[in-house]
Each structure stands twice: as structure tokens, then as C-alpha cells.
C-alpha positions as CSV (number, residue, x, y, z in Angstrom):
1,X,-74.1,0.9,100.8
2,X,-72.0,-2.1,100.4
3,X,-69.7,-2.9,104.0
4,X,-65.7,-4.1,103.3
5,X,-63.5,-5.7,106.0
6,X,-60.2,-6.5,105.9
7,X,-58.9,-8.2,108.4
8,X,-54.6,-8.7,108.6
9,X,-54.3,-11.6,111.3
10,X,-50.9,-12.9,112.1
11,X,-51.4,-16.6,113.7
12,X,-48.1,-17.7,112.9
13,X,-47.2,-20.8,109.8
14,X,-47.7,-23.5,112.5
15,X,-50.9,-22.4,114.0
16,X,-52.1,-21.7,109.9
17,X,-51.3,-25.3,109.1
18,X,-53.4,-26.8,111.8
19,X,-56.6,-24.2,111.5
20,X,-56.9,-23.9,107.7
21,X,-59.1,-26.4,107.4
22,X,-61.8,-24.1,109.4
23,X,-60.5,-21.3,107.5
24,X,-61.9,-23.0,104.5
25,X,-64.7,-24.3,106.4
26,X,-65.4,-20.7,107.6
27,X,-65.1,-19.2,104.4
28,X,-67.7,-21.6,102.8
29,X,-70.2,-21.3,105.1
30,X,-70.0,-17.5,105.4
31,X,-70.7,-17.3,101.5
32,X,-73.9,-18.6,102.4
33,X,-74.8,-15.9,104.8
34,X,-77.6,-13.5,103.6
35,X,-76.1,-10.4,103.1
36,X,-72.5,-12.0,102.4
37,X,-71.6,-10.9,98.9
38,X,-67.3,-11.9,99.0
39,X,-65.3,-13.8,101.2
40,X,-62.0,-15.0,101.0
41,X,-59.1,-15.0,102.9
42,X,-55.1,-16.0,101.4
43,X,-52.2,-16.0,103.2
44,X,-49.5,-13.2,102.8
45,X,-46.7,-13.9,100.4
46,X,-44.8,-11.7,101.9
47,X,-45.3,-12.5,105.6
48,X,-46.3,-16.1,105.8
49,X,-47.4,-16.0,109.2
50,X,-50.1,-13.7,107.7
51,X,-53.7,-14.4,106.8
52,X,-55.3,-11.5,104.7
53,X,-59.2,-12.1,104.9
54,X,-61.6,-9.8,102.7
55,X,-65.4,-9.7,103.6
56,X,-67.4,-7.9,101.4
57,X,-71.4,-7.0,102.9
58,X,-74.5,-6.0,101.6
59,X,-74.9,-3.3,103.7
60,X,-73.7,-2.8,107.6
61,X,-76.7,-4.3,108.8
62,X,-75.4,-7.6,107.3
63,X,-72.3,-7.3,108.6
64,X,-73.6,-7.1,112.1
65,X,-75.7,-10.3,111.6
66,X,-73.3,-11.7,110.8
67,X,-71.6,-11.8,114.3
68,X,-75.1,-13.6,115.6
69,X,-74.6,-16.5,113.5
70,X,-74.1,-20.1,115.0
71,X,-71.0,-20.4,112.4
72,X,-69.3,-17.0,114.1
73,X,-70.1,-18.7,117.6
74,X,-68.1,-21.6,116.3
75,X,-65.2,-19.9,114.6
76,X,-64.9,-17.5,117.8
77,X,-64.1,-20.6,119.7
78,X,-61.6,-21.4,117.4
79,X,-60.0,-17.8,117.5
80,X,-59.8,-18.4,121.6
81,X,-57.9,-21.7,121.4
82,X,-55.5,-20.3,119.0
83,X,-55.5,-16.7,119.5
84,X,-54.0,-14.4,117.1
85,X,-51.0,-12.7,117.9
86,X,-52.0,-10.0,116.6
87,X,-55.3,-8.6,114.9
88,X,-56.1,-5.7,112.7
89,X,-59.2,-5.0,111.5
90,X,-60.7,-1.9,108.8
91,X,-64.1,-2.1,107.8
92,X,-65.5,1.2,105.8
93,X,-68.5,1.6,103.4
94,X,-67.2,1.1,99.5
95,X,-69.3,2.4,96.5
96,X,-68.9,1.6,92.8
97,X,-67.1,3.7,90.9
98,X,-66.4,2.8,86.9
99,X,-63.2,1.7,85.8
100,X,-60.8,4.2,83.7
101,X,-61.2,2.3,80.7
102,X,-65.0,1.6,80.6
């Protein structure tokens, strides 16, 4: 059964200006993962200091391998020199339903 995260991370606007380049960078090369089937991450409207991140896994077992890649070793690093004033995290298994109008 597929595996979604979302992830609500408030870095503040300054420390988004000078990490979105590895938020992009991140979000490329986690596309690539096996298993990886969505990733994307905007930053709230609302609360600018926001980053909203959506992951969207295969199954959990993907998700976990994810955490073992050399990319997640990297970004990790980049979490601890600009850690996040606050983090919260949901991840839950998701299955297909159709739409009301199919």
C-alpha cells in the first residue's frame, strides 16, 4: 500500500532563501529514488516561513530506504547546519479511492 508524508517545516524566509537551492536539488534527486512515486515541496502562502513537503512511496519499505540513501546523508547535514525551528511530520498508508464524478 502506497506510504504519504507530509512534512510542515518552519525554517524561517531567510534560512528558505539560502537553502532552496538544495530543496530543489533534494527534490530532484529523490524523484529518482526507487520506490519514490511524488515529491514536491512549496512554501506556505499563508506562513511564509513554512515549507510544506509531500512524499508519496511505493510502499513503507521504500520509504525506509529511503533514509539509507547517500542523498538523505547529505540533506541531513543540511538540516543540522540550519535546523528547523520546528518539524512536524504524518506519514500514514493512502489507498485509491475513485473520484465522485468518475
Amino acid at each position: 500500500m502506497p506510504v504519504v508524508v507530509t512534512c510542515t517545516i518552519d525554517w524561517g524566509v531567510e534560512t528558505i532563501e539560502k537553502i532552496l537551492p538544495e530543496l530543489k536539488r533534494h527534490t530532484e534527486v529523490v524523484l529518482q529514488e526507487k520506490g519514490c512515486k511524488e515529491f514536491s515541496f512549496a512554501i506556505d502562502i499563508d506562513k511564509p516561513d513554512v515549507v510544506i513537503a509531500t512524499e508519496v512511496y511505493l510502499d513503507y519499505q521504500a520509504h525506509e530506504e529511503h533514509f539509507k540513501t547517500k542523498q538523505w546523508e547529505h540533506f541531513s547535514g543540511v538540516m543540522e547546519e540550519y535546523p528547523p525551528r520546528s518539524i512536524e511530520v504524518k506519514t500514514y498508508e493512502a489507498k485509491e479511492v475513485p473520484h465522485a464524478l468518475d
